[in-house]
C-alpha positions in Angstrom: -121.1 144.2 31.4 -120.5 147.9 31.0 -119.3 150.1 28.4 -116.4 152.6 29.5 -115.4 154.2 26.5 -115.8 153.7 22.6 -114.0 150.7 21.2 -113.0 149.2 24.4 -113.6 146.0 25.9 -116.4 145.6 28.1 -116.1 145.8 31.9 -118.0 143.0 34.0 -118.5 145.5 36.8 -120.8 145.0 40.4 -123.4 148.2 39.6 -126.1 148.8 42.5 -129.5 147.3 41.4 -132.1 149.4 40.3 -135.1 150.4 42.2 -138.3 151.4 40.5 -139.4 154.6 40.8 -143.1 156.3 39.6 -143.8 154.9 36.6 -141.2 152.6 36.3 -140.6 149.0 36.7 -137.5 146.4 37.6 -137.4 143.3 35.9 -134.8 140.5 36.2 -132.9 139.8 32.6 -132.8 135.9 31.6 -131.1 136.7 28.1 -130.6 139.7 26.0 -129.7 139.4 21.8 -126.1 140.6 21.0 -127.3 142.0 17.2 -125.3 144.4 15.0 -127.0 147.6 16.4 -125.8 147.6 19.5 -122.1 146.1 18.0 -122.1 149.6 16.4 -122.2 150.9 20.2 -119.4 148.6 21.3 -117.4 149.5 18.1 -117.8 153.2 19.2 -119.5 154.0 15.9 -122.5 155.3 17.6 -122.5 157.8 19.9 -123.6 157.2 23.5 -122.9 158.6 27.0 -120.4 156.4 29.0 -120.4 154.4 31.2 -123.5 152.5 29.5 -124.5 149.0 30.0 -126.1 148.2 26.1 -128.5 145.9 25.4 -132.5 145.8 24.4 -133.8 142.7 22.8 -134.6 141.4 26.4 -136.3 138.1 28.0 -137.4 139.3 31.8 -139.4 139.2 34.3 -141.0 141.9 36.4 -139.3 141.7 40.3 -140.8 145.3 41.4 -143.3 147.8 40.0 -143.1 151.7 40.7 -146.0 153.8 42.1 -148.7 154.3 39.3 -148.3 151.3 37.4 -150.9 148.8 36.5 -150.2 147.2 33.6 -147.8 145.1 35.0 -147.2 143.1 37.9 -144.5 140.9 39.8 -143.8 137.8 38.1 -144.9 139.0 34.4 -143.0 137.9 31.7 -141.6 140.6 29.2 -139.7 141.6 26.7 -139.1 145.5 25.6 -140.0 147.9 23.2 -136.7 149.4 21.8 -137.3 153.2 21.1 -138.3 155.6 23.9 -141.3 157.1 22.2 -143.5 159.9 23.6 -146.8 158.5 22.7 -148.4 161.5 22.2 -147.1 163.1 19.0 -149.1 162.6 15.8 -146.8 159.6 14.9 -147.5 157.6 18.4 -150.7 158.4 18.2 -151.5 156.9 14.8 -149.5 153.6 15.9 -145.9 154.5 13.4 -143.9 155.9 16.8 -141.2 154.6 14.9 -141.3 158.4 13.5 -142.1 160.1 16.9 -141.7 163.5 17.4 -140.1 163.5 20.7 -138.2 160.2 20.6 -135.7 160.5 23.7 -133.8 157.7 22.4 -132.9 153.6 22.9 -132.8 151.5 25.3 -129.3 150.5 26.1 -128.4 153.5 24.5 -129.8 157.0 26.7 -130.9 154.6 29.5 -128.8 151.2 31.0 -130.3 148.0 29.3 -130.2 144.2 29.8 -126.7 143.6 29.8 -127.0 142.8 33.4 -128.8 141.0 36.1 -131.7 143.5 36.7 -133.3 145.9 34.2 -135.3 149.3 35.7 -137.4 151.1 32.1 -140.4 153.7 32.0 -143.2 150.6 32.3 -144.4 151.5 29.2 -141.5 149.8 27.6 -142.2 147.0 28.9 -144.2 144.3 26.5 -145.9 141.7 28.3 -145.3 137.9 26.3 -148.5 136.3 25.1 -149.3 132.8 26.3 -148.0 130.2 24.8 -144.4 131.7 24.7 -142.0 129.3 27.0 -139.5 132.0 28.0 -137.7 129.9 30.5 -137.0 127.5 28.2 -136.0 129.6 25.1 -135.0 133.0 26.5 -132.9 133.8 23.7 -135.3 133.3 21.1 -137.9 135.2 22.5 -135.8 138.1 23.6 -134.6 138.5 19.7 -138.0 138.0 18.5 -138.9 142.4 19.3 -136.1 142.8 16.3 -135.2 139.8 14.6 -139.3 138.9 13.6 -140.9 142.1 14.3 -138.6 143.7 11.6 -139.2 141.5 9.2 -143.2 141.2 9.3 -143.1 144.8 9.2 -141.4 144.8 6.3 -143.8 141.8 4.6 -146.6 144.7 5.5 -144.4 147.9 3.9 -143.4 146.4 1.2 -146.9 144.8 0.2 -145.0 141.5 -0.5 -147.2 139.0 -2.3 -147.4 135.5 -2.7 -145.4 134.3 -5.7 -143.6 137.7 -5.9 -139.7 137.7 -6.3 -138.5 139.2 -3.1 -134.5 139.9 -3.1 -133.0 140.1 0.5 -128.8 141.3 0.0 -127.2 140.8 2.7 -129.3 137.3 3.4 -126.7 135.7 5.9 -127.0 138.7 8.4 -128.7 138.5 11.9 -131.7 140.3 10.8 -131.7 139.3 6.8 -131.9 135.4 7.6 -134.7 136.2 9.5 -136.4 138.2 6.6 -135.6 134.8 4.2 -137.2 132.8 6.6 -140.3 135.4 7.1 -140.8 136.0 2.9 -140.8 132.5 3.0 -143.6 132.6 5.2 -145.4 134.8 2.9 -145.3 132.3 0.0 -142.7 134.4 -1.9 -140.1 133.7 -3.8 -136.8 134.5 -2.2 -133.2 135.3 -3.6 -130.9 135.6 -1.0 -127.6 137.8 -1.4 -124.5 137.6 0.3 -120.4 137.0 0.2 -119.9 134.9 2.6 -120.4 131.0 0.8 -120.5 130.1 5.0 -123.8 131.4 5.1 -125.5 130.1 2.9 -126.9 126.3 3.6 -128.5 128.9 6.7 -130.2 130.7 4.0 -131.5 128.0 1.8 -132.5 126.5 5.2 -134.6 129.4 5.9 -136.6 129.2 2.6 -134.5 130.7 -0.3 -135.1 129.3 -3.7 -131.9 130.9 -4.9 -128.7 131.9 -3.3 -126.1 134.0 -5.0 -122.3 134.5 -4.1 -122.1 138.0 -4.8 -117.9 137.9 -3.5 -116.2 138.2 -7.2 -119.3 138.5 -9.9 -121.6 141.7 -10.9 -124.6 141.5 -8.5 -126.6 143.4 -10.8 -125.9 141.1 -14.0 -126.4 138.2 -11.3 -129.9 139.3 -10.4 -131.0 140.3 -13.5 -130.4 136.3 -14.7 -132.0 135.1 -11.6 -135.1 136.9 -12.4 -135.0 136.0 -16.0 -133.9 139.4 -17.0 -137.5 140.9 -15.4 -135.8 142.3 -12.1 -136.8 141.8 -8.8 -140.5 142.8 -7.2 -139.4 143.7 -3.9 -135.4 144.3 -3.2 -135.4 144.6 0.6 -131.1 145.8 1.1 -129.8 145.4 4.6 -126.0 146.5 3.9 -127.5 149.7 1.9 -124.0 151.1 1.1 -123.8 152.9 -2.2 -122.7 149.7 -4.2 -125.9 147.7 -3.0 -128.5 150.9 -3.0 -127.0 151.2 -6.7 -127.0 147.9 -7.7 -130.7 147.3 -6.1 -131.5 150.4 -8.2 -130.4 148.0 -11.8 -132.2 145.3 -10.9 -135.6 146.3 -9.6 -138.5 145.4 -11.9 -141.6 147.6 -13.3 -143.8 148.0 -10.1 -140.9 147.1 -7.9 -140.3 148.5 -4.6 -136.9 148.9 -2.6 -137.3 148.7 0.9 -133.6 150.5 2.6 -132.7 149.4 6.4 -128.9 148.5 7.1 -126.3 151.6 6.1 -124.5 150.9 10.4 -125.1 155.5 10.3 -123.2 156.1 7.4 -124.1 158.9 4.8 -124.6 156.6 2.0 -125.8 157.5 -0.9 -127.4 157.0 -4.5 -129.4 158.4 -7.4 -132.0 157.4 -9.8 -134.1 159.3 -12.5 -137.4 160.6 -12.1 -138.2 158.9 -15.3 -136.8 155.3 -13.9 -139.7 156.1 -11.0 -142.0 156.9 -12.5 -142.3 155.4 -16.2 -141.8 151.9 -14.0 -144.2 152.7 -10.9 -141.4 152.2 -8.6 -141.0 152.5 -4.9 -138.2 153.6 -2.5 -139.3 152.9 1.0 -137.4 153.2 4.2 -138.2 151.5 6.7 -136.8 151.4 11.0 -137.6 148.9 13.3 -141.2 147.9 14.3 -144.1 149.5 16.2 -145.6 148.0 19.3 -148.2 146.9 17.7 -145.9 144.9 15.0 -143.7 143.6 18.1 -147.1 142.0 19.4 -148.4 140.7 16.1 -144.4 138.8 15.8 -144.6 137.5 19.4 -148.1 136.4 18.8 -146.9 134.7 15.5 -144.1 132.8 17.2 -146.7 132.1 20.2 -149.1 130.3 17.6 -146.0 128.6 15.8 -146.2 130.0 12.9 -142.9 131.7 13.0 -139.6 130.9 15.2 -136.3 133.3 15.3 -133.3 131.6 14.1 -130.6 132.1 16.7 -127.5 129.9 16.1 -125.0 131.1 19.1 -125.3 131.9 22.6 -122.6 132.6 25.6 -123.0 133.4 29.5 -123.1 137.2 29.6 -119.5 137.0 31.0 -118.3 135.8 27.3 -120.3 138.8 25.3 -117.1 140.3 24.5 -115.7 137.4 22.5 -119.0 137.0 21.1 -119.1 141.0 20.0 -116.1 140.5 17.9 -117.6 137.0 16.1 -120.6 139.7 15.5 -118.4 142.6 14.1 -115.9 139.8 11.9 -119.6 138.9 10.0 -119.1 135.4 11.6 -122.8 134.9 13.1 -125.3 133.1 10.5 -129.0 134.4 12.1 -128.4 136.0 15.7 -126.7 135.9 18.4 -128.3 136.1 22.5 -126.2 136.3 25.4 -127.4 134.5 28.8 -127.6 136.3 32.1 -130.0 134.2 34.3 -132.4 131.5 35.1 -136.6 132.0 35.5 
């Protein structure tokens, strides 16, 4: 399914398959996650090079290996990191190439991604699955698990969330912020989870909430203020991060609180606090992209042992992605979304 131009409907298009060169590797795609990052592609709100088949949270396996690879071999089961780091740069080197240096971009993005039968990446961004991960029988689970849990535990770790702490997630119904209810959860914390859309909620308490608020037509900051019995929240982790929310999570973050920014879709948004609101309450502003390879592992390995499982509520063949897009861009998918491209 290829992109053509920005804000069009895809193209299912017959593309030559790829052929590993050095370094490189094939894999065949059995599902790819249709999340709100790459929707921003489809809408045309990022920028990217056309014609571009999107795609990255991949379930694959390796079909051919390029000269000079050995850490993978035919038959492998994978997944993919997203960002095309360096690995060389002070940040890849100390294990945060989130920040790298010399990032050459995304996968699906600067390079073709798993939107399609066959996959070629720099073998380095491949990510082997551990054992214990049946990725025949839920490819589209595993596939989201590089964003959808890896994103989340990083966040647990970021924002030093504690057992018993009050954890705020706004925008709770989301593809990623279910996810982050249901991993908080699995911290032992307690979770209030935001949103406007009444739909989503049952998903939410589902996940492990203790509280849900409608947030549609009353003050969110009055709202969370009661729900933490007027103390505000430990840990405010925002995934719409407009300047309403940022604001908002700025009024009700309590003494030694920490707000953890991740959604804003590339818009400039913006907000202010006080020096004094900072620092007279120990307070935290963290931002906070993706996951490293290291966190990607640490998720699969937690979903391999049981601990954790993504929550993916809709799937289509890869023909149908385009009707699936729009239920994505309408807010219509509780948890995430995977579209289905082949069979192990």
């Amino acid at each position: 399914m290829v992109l053509t131009a920005p804000a069009t409907p895809f193209q299912l298009m017959e593309v030559p398959d790829p052929v590993a060169g050095e370094g490189e590797a094939v894999a065949k795609v059995l599902a790819c996650g249709a999340g709100l990052t790459i929707q921003h592609l489809r809408a045309g709100r990022m920028k990217v090079d056309y014609p571009r088949i999107i795609g990255h949270e991949i379930t694959a396996e390796i079909v051919e290996v390029g000269a000079g690879v050995t850490d993978l071999q035919v038959g492998d089961p994978v997944t993919a990191y997203y960002y095309l780091t360096c690995g060389t740069c002070k940040w890849c080197q100390a294990d945060r190439e989130t920040l790298c240096d010399n990032l050459a971009g995304n996968i699906g993005r600067e390079l073709d991604g798993g939107y399609a039968e066959y996959i070629k990446l720099p073998a380095n961004s491949f990510i082997n699955l551990p054992d214990g991960l049946d990725h025949k029988a839920y490819p589209a689970e595993i596939g989201v698990v590089t964003d959808a849990i890896a994103t989340p535990v990083k966040l647990v770790n970021k924002a030093r969330i504690q057992p018993g702490e009050t954890v705020v997630v706004i925008g709770a119904g989301g593809g990623l912020g279910v996810q982050m209810v249901s991993v908080a959860s699995w911290a032992k914390a307690e979770v209030i989870a935001v949103d406007v859309v009444p739909e989503k909620f049952d998903a939410c308490q589902d996940a492990g909430a203790r509280a849900v608020l409608d947030v549609s037509d009353t003050d969110m900051a009055d709202a969370l203020m009661e729900a933490t019995g007027g103390n505000g929240a430990d840990v405010i982790i925002d995934f719409v991060a407009n300047e309403h929310t940022l604001a908002v999570a700025s009024k009700a973050l309590g003494k030694g609180g920490r707000l953890a920014v991740l959604g804003g879709g590339g818009r400039p948004n913006e907000f202010s606090v006080s020096g004094n609101w900072i620092k007279n309450g120990e307070r935290e502003i963290l931002g906070s992209r993706y996951a490293t390879r290291t966190e990607v592992r640490y998720a699969l390995d937690l979903v391999a042992n049981g601990e954790l499982w993504p929550i993916v509520t809709e799937t289509c063949p890869l023909e149908e992605a385009e009707a699936l897009h729009q239920r994505v861009e309408d807010g219509l998918v509780t948890g995430r979304a995977a579209v289905i491209i082949g069979s192990g």
